[in-house]
N, CA, C and O of each residue as an XYZ file, in Angstrom:
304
protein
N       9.015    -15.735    -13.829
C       9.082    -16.916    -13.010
C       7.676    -17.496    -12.886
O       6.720    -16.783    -12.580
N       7.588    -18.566    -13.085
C       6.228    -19.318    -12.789
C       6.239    -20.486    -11.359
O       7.286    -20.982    -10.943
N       5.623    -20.614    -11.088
C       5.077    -21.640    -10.018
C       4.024    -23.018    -10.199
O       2.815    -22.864    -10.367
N       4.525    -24.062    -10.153
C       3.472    -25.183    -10.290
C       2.221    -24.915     -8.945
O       2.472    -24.622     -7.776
N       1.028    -25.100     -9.498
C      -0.254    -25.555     -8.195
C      -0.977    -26.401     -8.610
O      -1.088    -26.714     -9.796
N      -1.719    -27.008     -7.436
C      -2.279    -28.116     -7.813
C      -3.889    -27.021     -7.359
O      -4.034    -26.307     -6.366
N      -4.600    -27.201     -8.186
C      -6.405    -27.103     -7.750
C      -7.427    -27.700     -7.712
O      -7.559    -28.443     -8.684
N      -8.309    -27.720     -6.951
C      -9.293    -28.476     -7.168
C     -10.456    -28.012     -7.404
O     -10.901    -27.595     -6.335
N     -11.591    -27.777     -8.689
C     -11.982    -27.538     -9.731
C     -13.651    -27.878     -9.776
O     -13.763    -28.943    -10.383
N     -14.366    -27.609     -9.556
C     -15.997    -28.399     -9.639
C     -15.965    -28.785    -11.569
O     -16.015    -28.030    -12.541
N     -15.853    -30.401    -11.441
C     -15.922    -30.432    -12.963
C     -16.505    -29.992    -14.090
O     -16.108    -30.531    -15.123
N     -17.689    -28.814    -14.230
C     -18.090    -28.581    -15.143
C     -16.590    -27.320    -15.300
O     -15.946    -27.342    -16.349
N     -16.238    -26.417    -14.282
C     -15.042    -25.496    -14.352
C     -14.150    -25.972    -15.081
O     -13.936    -25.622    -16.242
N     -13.461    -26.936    -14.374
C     -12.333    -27.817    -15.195
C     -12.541    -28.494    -16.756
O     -11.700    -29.092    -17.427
N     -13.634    -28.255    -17.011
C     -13.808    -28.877    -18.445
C     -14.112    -27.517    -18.996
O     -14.129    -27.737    -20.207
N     -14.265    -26.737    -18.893
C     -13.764    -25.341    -19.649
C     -12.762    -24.791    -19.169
O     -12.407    -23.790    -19.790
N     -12.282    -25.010    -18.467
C     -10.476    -24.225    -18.535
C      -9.760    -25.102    -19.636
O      -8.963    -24.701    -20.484
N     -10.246    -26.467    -19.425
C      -9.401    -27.544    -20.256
C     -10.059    -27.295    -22.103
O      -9.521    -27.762    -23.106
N     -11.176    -26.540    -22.067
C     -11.658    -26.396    -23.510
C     -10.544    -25.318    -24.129
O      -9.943    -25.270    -25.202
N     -10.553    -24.720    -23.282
C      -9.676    -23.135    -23.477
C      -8.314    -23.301    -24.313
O      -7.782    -22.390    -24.946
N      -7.853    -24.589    -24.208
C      -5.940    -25.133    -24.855
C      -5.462    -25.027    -23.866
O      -5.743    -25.866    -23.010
N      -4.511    -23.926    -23.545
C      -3.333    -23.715    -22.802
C      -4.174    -23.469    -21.191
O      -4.043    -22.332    -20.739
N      -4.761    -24.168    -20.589
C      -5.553    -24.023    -19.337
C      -4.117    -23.323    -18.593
O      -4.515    -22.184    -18.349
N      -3.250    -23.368    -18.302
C      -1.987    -22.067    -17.152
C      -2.604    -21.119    -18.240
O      -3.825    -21.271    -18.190
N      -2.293    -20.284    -19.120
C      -2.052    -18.900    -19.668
C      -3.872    -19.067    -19.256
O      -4.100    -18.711    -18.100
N      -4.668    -19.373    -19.758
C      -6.065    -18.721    -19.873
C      -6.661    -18.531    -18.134
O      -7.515    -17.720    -17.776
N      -5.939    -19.513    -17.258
C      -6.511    -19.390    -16.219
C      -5.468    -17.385    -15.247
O      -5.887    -16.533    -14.463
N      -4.494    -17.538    -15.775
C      -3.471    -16.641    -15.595
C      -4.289    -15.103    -16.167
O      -4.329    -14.175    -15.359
N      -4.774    -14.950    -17.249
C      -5.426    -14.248    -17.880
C      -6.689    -13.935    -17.066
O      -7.017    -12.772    -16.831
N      -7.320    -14.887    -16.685
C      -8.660    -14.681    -16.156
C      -7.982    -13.879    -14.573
O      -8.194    -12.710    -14.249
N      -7.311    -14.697    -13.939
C      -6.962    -13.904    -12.563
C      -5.870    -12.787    -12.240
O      -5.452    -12.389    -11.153
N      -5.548    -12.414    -13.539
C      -4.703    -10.945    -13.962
C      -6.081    -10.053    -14.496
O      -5.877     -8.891    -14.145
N      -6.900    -10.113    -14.938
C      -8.473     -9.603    -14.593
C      -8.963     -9.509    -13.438
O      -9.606     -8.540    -13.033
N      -8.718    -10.438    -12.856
C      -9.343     -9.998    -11.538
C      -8.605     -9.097    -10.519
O      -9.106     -8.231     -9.804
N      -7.505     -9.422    -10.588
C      -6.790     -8.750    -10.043
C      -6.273     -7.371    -10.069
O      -5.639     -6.800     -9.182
N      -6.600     -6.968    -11.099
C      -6.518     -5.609    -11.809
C      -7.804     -5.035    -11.499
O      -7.848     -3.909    -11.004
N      -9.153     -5.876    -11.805
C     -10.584     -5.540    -10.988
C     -10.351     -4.511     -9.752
O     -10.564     -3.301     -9.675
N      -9.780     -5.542     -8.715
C      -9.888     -5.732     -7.583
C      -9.166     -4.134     -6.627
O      -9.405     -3.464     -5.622
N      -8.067     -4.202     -7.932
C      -6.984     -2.693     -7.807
C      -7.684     -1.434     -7.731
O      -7.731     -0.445     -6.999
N      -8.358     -2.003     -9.086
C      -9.346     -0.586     -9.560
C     -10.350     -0.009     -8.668
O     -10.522      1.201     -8.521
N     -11.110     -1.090     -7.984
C     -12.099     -0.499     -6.858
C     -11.185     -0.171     -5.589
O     -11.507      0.948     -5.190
N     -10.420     -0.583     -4.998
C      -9.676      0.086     -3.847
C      -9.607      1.110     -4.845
O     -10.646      1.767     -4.910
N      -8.820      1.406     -5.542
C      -8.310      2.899     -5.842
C      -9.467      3.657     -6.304
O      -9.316      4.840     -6.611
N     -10.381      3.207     -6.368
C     -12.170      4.112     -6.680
C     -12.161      4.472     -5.242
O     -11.868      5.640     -4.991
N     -12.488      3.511     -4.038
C     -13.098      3.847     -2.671
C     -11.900      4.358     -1.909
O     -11.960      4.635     -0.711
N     -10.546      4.502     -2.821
C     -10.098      5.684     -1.782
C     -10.168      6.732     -2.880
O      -9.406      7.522     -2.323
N     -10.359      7.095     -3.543
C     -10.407      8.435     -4.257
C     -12.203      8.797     -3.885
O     -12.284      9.993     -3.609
N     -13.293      8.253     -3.828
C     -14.161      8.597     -3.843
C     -14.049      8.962     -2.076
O     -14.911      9.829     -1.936
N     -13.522      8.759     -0.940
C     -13.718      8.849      0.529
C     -12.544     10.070      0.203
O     -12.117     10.484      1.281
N     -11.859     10.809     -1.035
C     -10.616     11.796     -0.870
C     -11.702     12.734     -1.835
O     -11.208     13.777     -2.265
N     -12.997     12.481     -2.175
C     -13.612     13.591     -2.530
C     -13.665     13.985     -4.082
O     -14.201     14.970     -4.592
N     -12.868     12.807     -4.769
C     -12.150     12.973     -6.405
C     -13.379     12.111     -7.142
O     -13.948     11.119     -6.686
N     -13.602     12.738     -8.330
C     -14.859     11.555     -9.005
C     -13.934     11.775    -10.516
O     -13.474     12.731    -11.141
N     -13.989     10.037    -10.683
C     -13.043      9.943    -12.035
C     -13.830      8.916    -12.771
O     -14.473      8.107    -12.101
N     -13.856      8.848    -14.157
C     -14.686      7.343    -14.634
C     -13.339      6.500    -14.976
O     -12.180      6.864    -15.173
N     -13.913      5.329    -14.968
C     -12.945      4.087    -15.409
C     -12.806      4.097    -17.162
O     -11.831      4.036    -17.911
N     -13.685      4.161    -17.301
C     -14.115      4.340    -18.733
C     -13.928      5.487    -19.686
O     -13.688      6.467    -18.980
N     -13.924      5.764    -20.703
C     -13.879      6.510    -22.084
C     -15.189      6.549    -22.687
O     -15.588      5.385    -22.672
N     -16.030      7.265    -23.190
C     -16.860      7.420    -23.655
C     -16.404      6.341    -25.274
O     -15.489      6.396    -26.096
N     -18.053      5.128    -25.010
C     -17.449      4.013    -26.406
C     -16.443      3.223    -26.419
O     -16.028      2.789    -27.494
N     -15.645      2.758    -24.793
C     -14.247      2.329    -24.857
C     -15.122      0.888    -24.386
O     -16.162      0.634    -23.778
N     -14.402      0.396    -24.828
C     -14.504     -2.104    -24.792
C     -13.960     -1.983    -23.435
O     -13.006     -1.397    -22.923
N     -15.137     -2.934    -22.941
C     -13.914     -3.306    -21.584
C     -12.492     -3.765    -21.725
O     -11.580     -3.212    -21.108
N     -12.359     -4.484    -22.303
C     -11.031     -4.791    -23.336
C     -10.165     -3.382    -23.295
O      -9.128     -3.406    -22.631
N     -10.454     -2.413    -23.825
C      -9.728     -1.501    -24.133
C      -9.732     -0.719    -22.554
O      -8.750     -0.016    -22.318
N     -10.377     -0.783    -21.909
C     -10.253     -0.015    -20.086
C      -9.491     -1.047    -19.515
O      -8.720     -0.582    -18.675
N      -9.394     -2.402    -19.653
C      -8.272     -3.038    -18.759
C      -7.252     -2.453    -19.704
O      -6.993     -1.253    -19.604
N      -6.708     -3.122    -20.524
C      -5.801     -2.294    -21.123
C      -5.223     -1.467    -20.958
O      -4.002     -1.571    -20.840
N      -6.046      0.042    -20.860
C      -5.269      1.220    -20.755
C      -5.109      1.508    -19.062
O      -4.266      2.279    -18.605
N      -6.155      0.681    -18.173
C      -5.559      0.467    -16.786
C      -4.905     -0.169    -16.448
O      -4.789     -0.109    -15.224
N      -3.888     -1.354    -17.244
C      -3.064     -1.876    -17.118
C      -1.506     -0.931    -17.470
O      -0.445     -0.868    -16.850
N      -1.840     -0.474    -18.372
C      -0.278      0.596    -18.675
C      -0.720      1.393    -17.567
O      -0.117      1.003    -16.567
N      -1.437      2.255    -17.317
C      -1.355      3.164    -15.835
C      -0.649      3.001    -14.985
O       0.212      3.720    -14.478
N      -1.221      1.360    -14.649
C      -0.669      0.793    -13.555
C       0.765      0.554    -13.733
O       1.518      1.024    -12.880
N       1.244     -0.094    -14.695
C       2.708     -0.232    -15.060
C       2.851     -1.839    -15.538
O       3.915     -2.424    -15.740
N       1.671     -2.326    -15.650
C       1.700     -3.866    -15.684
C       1.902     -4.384    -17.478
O       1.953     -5.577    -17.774
């Protein structure tokens, strides 16, 4: 399901979302990054206040490839 919004944009922003082509999917992309970001540190600062030390990372892994494989974790 999708949703129409309207935003308002400081024009140098809006002229690179609009460089991008499909400005919905790339802006969708950028804030499914963030949002997955955002997951990852809550679930760091409660595992680090539960005493657990884990890396996000793979030794040599692309950020590319850590959202990724924290995205299947997650179930997304």
């Amino acid at each position: 399901m999708t949703m129409n919004m309207t935003m308002s944009l400081p024009d140098d922003v809006a002229a690179f979302v609009k460089s991008k082509g499909n400005a919905s999917a790339y802006t969708a992309r950028i804030l499914r990054r963030q949002m997955l970001a955002e997951e990852l540190e809550k679930s760091a600062r409660v595992r680090a206040e539960a005493g657990i030390v884990a890396t996000t990372a793979e030794p040599a892994e692309s950020e590319e490839d850590t959202l990724e494989r924290w995205a299947r974790v997650a179930g997304r």
